[in-house]
PDB file of the backbone (N, CA, C, O) and the ligand in Angstrom, with CONECT records:
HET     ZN  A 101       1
ATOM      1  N   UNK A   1      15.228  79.421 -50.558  1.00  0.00           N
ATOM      2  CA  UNK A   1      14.536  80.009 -51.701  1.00  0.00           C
ATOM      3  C   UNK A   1      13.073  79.567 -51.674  1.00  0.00           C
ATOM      4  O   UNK A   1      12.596  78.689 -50.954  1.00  0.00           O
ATOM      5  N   UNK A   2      12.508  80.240 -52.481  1.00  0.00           N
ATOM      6  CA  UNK A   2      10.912  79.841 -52.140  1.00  0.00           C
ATOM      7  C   UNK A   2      10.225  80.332 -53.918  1.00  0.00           C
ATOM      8  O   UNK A   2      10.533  81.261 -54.664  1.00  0.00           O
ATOM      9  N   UNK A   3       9.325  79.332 -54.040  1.00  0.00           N
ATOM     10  CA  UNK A   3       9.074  79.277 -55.807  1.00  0.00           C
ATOM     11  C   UNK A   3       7.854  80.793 -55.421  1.00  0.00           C
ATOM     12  O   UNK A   3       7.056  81.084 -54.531  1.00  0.00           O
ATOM     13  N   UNK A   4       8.419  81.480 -56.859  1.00  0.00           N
ATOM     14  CA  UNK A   4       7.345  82.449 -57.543  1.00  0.00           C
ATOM     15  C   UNK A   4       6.773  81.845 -58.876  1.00  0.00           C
ATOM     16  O   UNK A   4       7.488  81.247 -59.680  1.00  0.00           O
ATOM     17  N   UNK A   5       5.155  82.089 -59.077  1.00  0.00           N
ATOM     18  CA  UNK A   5       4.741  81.839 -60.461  1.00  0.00           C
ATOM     19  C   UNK A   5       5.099  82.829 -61.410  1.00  0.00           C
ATOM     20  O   UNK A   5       4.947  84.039 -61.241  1.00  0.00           O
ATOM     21  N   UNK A   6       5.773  82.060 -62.822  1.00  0.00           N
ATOM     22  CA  UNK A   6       6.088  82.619 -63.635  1.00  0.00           C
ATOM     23  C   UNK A   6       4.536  83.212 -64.289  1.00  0.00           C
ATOM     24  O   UNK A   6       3.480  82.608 -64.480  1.00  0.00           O
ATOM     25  N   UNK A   7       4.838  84.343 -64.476  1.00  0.00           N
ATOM     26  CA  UNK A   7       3.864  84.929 -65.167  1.00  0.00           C
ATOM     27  C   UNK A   7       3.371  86.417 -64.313  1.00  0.00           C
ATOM     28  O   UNK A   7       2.791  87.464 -64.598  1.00  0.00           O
ATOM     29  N   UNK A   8       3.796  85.983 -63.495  1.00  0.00           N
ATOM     30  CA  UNK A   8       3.312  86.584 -62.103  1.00  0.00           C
ATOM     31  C   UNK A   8       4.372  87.856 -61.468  1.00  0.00           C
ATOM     32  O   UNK A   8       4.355  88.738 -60.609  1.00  0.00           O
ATOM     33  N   UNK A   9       5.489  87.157 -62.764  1.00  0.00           N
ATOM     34  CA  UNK A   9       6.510  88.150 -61.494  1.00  0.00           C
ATOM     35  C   UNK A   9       6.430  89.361 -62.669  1.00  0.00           C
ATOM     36  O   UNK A   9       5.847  89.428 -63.752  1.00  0.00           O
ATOM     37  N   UNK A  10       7.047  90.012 -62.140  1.00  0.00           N
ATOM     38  CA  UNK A  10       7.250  91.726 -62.900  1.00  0.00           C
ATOM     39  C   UNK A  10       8.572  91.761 -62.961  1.00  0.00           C
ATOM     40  O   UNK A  10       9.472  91.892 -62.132  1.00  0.00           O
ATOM     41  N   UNK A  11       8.501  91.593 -64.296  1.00  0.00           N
ATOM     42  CA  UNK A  11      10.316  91.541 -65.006  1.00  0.00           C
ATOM     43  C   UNK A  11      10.760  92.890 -65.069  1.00  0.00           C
ATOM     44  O   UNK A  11      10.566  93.684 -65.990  1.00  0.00           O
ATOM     45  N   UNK A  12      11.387  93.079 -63.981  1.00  0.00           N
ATOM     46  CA  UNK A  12      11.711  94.728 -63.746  1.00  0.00           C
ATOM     47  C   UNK A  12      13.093  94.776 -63.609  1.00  0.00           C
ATOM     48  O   UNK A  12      13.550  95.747 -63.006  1.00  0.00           O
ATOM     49  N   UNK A  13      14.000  93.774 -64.122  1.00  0.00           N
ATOM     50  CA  UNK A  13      15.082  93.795 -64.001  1.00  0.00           C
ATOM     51  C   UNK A  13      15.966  93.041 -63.243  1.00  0.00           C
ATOM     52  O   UNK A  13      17.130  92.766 -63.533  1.00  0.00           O
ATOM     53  N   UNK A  14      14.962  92.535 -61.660  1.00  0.00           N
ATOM     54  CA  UNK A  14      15.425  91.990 -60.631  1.00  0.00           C
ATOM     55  C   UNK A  14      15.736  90.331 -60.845  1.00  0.00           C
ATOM     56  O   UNK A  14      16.331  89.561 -60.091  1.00  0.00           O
ATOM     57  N   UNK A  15      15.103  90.084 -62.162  1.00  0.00           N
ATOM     58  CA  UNK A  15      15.376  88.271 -62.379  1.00  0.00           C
ATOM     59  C   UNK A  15      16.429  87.874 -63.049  1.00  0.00           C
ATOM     60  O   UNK A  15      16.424  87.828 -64.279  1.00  0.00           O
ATOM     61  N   UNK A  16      17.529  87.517 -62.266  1.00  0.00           N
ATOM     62  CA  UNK A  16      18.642  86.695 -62.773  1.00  0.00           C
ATOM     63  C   UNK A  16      18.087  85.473 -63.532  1.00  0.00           C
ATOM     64  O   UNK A  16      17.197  84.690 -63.197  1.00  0.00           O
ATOM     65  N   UNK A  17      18.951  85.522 -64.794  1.00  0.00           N
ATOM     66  CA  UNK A  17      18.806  83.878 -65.246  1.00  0.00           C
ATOM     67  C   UNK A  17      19.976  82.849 -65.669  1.00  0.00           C
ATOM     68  O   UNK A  17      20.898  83.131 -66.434  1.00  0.00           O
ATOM     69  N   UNK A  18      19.769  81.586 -65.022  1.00  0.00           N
ATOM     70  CA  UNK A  18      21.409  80.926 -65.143  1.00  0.00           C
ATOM     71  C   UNK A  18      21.536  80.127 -66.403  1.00  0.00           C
ATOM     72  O   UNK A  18      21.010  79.017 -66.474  1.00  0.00           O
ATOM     73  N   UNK A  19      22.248  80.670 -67.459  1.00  0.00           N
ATOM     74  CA  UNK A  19      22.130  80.129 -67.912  1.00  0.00           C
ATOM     75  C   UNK A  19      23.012  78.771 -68.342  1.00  0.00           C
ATOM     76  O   UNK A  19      22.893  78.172 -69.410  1.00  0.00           O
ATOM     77  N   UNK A  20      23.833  78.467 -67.360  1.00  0.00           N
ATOM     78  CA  UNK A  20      24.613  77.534 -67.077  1.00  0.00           C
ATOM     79  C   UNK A  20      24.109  76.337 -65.594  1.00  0.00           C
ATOM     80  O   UNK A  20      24.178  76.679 -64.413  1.00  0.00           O
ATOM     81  N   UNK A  21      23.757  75.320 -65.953  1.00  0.00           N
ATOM     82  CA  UNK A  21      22.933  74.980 -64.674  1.00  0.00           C
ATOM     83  C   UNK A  21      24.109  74.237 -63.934  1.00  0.00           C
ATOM     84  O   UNK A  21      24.127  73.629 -62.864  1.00  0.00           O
ATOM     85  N   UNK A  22      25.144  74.510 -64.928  1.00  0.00           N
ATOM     86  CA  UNK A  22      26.276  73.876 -63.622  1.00  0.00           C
ATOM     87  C   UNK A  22      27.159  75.071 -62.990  1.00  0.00           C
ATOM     88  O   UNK A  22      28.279  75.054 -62.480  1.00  0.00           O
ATOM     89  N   UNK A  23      26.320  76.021 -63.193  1.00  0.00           N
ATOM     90  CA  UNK A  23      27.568  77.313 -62.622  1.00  0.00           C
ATOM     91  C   UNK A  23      26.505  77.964 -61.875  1.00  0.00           C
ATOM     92  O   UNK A  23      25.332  77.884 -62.241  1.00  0.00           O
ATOM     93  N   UNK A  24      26.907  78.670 -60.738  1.00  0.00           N
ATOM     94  CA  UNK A  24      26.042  79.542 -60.144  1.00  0.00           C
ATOM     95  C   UNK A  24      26.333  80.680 -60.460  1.00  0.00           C
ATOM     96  O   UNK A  24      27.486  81.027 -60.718  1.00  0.00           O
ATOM     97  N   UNK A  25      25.292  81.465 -60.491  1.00  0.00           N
ATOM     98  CA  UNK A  25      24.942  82.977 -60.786  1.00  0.00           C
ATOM     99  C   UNK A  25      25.664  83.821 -60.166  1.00  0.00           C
ATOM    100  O   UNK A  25      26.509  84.392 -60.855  1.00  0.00           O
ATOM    101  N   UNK A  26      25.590  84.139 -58.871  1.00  0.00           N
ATOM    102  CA  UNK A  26      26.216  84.620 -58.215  1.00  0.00           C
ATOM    103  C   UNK A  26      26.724  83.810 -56.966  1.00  0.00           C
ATOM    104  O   UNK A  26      26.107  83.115 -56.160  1.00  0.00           O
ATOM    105  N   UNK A  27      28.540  84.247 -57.116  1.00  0.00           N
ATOM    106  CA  UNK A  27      29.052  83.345 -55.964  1.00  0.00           C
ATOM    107  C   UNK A  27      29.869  85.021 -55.431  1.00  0.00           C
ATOM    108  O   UNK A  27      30.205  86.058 -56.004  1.00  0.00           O
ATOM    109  N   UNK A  28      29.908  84.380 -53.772  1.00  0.00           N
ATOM    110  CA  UNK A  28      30.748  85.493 -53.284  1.00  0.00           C
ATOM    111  C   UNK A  28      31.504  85.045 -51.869  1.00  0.00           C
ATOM    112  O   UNK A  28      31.974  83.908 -51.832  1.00  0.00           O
ATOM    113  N   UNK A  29      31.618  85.810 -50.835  1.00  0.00           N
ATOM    114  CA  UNK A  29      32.271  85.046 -49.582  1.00  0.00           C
ATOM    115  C   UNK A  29      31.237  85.035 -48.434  1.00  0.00           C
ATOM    116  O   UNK A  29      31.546  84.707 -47.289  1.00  0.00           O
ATOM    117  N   UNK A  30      29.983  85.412 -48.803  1.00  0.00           N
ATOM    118  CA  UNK A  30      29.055  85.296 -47.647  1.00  0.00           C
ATOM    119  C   UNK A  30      28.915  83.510 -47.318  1.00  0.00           C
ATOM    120  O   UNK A  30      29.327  82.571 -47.999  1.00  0.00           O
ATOM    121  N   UNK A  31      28.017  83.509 -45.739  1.00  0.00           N
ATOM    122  CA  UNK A  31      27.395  82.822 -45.444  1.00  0.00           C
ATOM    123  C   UNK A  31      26.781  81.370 -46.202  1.00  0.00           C
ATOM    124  O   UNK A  31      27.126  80.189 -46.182  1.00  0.00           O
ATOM    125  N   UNK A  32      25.895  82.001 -46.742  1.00  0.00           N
ATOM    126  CA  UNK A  32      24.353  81.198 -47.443  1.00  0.00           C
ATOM    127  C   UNK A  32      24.890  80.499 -49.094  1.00  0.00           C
ATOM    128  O   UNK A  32      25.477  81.107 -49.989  1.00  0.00           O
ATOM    129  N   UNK A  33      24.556  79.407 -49.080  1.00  0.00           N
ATOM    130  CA  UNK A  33      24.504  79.195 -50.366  1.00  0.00           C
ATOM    131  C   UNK A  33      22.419  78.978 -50.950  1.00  0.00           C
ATOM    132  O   UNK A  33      21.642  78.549 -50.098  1.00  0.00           O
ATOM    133  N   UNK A  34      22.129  79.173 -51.723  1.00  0.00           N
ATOM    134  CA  UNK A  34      21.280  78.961 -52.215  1.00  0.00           C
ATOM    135  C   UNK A  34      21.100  78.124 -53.834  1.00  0.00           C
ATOM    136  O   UNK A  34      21.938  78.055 -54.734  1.00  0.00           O
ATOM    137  N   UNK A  35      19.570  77.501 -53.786  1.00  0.00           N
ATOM    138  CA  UNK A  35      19.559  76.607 -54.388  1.00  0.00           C
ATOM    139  C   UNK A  35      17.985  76.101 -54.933  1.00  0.00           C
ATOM    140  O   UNK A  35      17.018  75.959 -54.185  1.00  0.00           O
ATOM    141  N   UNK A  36      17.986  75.963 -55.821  1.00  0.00           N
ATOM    142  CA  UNK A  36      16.458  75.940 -56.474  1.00  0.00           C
ATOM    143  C   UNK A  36      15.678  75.353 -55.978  1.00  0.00           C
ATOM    144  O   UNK A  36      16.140  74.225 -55.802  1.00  0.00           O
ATOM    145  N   UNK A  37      14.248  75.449 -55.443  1.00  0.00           N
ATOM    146  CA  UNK A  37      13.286  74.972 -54.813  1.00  0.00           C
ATOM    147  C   UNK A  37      12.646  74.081 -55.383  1.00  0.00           C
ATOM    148  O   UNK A  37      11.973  73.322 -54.686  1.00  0.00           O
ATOM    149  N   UNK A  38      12.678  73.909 -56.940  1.00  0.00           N
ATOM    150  CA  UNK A  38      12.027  72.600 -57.302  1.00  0.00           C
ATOM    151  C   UNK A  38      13.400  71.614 -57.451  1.00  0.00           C
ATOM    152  O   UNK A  38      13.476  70.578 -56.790  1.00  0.00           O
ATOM    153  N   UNK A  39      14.237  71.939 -58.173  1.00  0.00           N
ATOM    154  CA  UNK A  39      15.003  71.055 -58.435  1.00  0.00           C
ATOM    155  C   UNK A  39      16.434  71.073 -57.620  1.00  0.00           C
ATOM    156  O   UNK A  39      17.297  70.327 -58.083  1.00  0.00           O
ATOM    157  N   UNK A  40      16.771  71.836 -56.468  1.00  0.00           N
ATOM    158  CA  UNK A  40      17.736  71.530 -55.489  1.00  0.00           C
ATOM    159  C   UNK A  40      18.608  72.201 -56.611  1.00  0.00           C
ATOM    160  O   UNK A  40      19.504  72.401 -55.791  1.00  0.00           O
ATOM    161  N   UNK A  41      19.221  72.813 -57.966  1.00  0.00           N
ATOM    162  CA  UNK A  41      20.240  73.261 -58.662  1.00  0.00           C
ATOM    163  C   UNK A  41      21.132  74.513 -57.521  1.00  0.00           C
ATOM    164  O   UNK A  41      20.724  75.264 -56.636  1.00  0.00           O
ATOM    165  N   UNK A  42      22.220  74.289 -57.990  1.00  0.00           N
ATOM    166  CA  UNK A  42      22.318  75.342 -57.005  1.00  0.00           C
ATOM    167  C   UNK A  42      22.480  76.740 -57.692  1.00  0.00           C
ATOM    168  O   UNK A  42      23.054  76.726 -58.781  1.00  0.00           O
ATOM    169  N   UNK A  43      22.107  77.789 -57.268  1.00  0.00           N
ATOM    170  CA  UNK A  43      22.121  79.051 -57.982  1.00  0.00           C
ATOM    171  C   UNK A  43      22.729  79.995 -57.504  1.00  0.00           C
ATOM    172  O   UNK A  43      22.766  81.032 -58.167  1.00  0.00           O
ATOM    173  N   UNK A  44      23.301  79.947 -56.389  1.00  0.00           N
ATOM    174  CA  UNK A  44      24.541  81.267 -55.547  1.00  0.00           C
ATOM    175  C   UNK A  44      24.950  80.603 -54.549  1.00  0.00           C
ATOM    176  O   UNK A  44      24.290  79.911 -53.775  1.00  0.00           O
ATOM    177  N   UNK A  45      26.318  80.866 -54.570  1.00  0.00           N
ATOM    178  CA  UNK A  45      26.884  80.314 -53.250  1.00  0.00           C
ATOM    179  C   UNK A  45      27.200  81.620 -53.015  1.00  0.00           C
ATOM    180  O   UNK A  45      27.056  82.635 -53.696  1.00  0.00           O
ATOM    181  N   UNK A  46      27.950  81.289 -51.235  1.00  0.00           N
ATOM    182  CA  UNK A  46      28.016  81.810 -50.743  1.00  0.00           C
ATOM    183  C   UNK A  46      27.830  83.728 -50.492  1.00  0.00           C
ATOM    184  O   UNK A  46      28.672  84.545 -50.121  1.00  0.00           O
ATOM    185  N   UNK A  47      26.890  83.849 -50.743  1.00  0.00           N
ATOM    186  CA  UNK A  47      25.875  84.823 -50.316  1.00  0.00           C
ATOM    187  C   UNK A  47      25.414  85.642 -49.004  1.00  0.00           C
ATOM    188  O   UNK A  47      24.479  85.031 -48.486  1.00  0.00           O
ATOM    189  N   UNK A  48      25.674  86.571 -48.432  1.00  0.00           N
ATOM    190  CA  UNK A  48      25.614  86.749 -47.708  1.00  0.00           C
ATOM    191  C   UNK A  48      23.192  87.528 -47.796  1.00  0.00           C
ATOM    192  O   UNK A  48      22.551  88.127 -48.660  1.00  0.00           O
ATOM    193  N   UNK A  49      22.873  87.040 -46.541  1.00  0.00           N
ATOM    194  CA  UNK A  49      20.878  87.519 -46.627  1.00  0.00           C
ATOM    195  C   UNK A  49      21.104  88.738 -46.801  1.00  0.00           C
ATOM    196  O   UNK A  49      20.619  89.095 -47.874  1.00  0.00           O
ATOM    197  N   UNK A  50      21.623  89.575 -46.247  1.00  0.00           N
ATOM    198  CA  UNK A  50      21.179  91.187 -46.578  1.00  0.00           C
ATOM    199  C   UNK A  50      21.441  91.532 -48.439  1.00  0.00           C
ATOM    200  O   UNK A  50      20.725  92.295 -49.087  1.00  0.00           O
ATOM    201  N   UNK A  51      23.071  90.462 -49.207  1.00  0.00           N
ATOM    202  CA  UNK A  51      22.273  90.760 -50.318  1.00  0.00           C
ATOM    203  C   UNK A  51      21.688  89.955 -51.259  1.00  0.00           C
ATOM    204  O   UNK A  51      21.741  90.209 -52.462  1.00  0.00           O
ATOM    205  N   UNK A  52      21.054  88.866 -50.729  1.00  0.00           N
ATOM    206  CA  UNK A  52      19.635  88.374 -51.317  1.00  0.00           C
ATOM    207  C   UNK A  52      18.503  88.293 -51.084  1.00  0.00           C
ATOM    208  O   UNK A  52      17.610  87.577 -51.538  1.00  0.00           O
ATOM    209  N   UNK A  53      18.540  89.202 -50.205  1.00  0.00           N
ATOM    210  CA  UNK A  53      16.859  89.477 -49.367  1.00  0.00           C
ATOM    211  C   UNK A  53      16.083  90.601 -50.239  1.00  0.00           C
ATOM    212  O   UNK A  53      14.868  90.679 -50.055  1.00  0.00           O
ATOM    213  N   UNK A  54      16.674  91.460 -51.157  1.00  0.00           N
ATOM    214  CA  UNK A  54      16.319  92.744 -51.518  1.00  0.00           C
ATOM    215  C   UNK A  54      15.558  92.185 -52.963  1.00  0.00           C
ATOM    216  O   UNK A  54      16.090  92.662 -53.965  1.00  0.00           O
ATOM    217  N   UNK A  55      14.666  91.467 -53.179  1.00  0.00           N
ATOM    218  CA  UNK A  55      14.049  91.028 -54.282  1.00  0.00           C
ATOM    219  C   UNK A  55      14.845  90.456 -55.364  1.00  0.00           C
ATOM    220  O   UNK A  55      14.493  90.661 -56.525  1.00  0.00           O
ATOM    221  N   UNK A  56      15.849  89.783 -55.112  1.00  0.00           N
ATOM    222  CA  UNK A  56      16.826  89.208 -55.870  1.00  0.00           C
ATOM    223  C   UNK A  56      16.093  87.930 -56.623  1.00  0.00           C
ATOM    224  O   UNK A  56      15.816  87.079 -55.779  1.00  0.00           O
ATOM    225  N   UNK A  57      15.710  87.555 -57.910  1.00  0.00           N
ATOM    226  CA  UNK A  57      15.179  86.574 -58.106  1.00  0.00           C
ATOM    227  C   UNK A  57      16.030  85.805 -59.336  1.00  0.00           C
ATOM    228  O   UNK A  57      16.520  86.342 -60.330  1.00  0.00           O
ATOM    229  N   UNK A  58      16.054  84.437 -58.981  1.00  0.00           N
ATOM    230  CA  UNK A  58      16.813  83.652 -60.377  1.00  0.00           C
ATOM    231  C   UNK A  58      16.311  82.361 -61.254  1.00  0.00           C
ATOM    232  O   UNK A  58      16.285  81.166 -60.960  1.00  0.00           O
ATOM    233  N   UNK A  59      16.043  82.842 -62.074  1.00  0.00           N
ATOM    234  CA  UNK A  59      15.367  81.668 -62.733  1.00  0.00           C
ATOM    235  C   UNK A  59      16.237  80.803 -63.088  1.00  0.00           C
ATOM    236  O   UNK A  59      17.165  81.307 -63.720  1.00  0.00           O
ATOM    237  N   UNK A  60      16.316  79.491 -62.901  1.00  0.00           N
ATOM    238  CA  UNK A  60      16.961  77.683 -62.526  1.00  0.00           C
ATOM    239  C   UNK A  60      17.050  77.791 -64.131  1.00  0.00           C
ATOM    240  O   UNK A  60      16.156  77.927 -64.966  1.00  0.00           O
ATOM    241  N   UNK A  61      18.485  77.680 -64.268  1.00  0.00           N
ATOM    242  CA  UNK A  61      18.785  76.849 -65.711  1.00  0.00           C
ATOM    243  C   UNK A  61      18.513  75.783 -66.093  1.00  0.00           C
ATOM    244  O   UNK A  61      18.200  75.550 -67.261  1.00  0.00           O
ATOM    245  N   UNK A  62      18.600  74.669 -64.908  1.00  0.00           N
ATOM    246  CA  UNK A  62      17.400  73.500 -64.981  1.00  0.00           C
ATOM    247  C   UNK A  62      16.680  73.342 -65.759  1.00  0.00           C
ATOM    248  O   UNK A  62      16.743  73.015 -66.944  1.00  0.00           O
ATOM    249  N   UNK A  63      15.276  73.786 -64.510  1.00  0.00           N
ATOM    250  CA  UNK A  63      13.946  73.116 -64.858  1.00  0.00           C
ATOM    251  C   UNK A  63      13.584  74.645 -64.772  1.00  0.00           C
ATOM    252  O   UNK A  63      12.544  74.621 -64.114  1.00  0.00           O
ATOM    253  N   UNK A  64      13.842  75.899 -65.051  1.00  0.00           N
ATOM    254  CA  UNK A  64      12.946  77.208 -65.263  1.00  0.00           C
ATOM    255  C   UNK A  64      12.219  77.812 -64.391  1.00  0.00           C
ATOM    256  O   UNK A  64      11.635  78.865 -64.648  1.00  0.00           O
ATOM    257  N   UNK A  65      12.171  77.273 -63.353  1.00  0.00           N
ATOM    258  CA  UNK A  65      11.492  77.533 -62.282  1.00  0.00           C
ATOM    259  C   UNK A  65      12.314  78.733 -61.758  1.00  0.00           C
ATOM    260  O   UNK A  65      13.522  78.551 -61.609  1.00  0.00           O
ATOM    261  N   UNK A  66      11.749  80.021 -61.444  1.00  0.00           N
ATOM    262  CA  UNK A  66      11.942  81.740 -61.103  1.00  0.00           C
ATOM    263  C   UNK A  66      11.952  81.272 -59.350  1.00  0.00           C
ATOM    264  O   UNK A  66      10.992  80.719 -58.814  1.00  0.00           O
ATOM    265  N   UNK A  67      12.866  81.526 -58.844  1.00  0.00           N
ATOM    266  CA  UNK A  67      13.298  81.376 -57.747  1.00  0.00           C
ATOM    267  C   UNK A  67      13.022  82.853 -56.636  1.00  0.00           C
ATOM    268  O   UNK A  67      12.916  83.917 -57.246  1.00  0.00           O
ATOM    269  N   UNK A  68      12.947  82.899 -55.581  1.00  0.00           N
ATOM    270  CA  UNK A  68      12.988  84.097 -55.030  1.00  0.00           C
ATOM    271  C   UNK A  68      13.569  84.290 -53.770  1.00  0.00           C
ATOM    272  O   UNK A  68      12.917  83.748 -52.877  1.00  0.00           O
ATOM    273  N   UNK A  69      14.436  84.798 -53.447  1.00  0.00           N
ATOM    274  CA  UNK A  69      15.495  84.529 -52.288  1.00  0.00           C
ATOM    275  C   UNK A  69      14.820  85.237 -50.820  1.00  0.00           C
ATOM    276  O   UNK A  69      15.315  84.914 -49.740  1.00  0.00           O
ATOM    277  N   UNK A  70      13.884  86.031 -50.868  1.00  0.00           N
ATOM    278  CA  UNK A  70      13.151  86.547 -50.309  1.00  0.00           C
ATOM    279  C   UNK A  70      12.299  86.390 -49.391  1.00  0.00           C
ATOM    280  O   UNK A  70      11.153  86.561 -49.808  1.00  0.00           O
ATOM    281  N   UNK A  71      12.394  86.049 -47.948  1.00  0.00           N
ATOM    282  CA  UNK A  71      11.602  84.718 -46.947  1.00  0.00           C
ATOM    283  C   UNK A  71      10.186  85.749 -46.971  1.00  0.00           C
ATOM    284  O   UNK A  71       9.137  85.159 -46.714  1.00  0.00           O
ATOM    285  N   UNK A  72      10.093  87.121 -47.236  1.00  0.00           N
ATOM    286  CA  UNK A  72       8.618  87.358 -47.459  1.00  0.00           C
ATOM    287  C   UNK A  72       8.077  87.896 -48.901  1.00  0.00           C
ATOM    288  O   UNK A  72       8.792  88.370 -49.784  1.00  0.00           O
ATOM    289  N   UNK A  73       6.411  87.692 -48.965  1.00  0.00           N
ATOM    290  CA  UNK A  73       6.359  88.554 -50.190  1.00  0.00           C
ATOM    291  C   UNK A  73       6.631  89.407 -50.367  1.00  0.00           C
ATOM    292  O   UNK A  73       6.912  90.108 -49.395  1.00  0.00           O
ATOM    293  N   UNK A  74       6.775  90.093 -52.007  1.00  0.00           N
ATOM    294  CA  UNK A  74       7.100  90.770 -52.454  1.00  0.00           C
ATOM    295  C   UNK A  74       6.193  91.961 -51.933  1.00  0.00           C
ATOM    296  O   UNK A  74       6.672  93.081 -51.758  1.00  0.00           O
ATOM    297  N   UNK A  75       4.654  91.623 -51.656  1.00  0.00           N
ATOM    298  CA  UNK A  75       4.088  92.743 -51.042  1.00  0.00           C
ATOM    299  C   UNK A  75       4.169  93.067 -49.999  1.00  0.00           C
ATOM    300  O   UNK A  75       3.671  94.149 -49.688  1.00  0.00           O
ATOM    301  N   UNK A  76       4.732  92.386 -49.171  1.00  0.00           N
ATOM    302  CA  UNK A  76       4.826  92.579 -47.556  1.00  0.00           C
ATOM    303  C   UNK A  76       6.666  93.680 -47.364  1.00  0.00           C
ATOM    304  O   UNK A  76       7.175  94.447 -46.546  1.00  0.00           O
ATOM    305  N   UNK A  77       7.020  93.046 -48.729  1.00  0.00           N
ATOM    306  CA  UNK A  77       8.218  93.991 -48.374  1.00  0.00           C
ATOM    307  C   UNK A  77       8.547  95.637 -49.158  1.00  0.00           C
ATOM    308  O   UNK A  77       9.537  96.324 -49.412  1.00  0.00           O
ATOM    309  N   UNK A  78       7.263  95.714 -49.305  1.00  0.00           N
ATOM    310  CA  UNK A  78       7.026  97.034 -49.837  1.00  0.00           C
ATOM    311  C   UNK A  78       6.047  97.519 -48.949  1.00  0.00           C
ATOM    312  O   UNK A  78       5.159  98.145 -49.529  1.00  0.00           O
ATOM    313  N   UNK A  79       5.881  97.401 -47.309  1.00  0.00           N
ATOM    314  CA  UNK A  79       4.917  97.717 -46.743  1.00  0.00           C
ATOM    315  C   UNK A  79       5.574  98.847 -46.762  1.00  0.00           C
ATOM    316  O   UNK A  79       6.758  98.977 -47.071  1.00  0.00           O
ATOM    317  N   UNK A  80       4.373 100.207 -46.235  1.00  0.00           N
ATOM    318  CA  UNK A  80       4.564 101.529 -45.704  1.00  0.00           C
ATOM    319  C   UNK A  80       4.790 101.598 -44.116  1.00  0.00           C
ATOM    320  O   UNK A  80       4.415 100.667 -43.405  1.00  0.00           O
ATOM    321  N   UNK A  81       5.319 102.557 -43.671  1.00  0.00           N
ATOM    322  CA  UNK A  81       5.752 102.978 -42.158  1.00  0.00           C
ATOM    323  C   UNK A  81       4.646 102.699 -41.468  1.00  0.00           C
ATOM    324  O   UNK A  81       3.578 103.228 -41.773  1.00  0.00           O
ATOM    325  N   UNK A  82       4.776 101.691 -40.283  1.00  0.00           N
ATOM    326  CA  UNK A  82       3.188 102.148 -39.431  1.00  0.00           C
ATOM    327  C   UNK A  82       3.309 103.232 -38.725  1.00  0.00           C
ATOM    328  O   UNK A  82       4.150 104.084 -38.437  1.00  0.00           O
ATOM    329  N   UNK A  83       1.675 102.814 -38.430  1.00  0.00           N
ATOM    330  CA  UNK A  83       1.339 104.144 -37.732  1.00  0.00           C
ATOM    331  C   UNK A  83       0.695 105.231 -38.840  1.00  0.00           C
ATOM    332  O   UNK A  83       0.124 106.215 -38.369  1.00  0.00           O
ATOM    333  N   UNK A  84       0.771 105.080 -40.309  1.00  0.00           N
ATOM    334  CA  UNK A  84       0.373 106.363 -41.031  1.00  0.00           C
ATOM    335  C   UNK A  84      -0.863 105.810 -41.532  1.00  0.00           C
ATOM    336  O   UNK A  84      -1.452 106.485 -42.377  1.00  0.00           O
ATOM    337  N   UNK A  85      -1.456 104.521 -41.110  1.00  0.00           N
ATOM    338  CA  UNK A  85      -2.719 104.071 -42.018  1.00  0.00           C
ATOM    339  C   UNK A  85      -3.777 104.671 -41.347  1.00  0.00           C
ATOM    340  O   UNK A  85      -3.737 104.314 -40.170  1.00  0.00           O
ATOM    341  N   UNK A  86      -4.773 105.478 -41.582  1.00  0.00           N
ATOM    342  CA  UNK A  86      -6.209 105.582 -41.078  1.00  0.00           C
ATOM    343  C   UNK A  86      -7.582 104.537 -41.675  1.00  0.00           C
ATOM    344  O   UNK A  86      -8.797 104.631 -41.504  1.00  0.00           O
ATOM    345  N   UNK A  87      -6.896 103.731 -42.285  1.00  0.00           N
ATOM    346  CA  UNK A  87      -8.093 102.110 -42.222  1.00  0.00           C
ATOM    347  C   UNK A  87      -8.631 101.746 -41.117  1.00  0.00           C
ATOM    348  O   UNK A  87      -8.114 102.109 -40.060  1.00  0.00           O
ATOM    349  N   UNK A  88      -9.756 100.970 -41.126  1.00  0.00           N
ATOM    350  CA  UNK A  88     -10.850 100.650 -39.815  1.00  0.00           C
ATOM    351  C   UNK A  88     -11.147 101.372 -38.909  1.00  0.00           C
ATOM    352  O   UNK A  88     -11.547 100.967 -37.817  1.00  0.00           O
ATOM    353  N   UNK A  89     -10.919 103.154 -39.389  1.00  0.00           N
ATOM    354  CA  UNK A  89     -11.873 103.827 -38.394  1.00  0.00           C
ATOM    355  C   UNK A  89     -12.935 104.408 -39.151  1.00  0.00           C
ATOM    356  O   UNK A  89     -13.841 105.014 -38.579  1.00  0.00           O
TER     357      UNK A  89
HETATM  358 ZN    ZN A 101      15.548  74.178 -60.735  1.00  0.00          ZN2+
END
């Protein structure tokens, strides 16, 4: 997981919040467990990346800290197709 600033994110629906800091949010039979970046809480077990890669975000019942499961930004994963940019000519 990797910290987003609160304030910053766009509450569009995509932010889970736990509100149990001893229960995780989402548990399932994948792979990955995940777990809060400031405070190590854990917030999903077993998880499989394809579905927490898709802008899945959870804010730590903890310490509040908006979590983001997402190894790139949020803008990088809304890039467009290359090849269609005509920039720097
Ligand atoms: Zn935390």
């Amino acid at each position: 997981m990797r910290r987003i600033r609160e304030g910053e994110v766009p509450y569009d629906g995509g932010t889970a919040v736990q509100e149990d800091p001893g229960r995780p949010v989402f548990s399932g039979n994948g792979a990955n467990d995940y777990v809060c970046v400031e405070c190590g809480n854990v917030l999903a077990i077993g998880m499989d990346p394809e579905h927490m890669g898709k802008r899945v975000r959870i804010r730590c019942g903890r310490c509040r800290t908006v979590n983001v499961s997402a190894e790139v930004p949020a803008e990088l994963s809304r890039r467009r197709a290359p090849g269609r940019n005509g920039e720097g000519r």
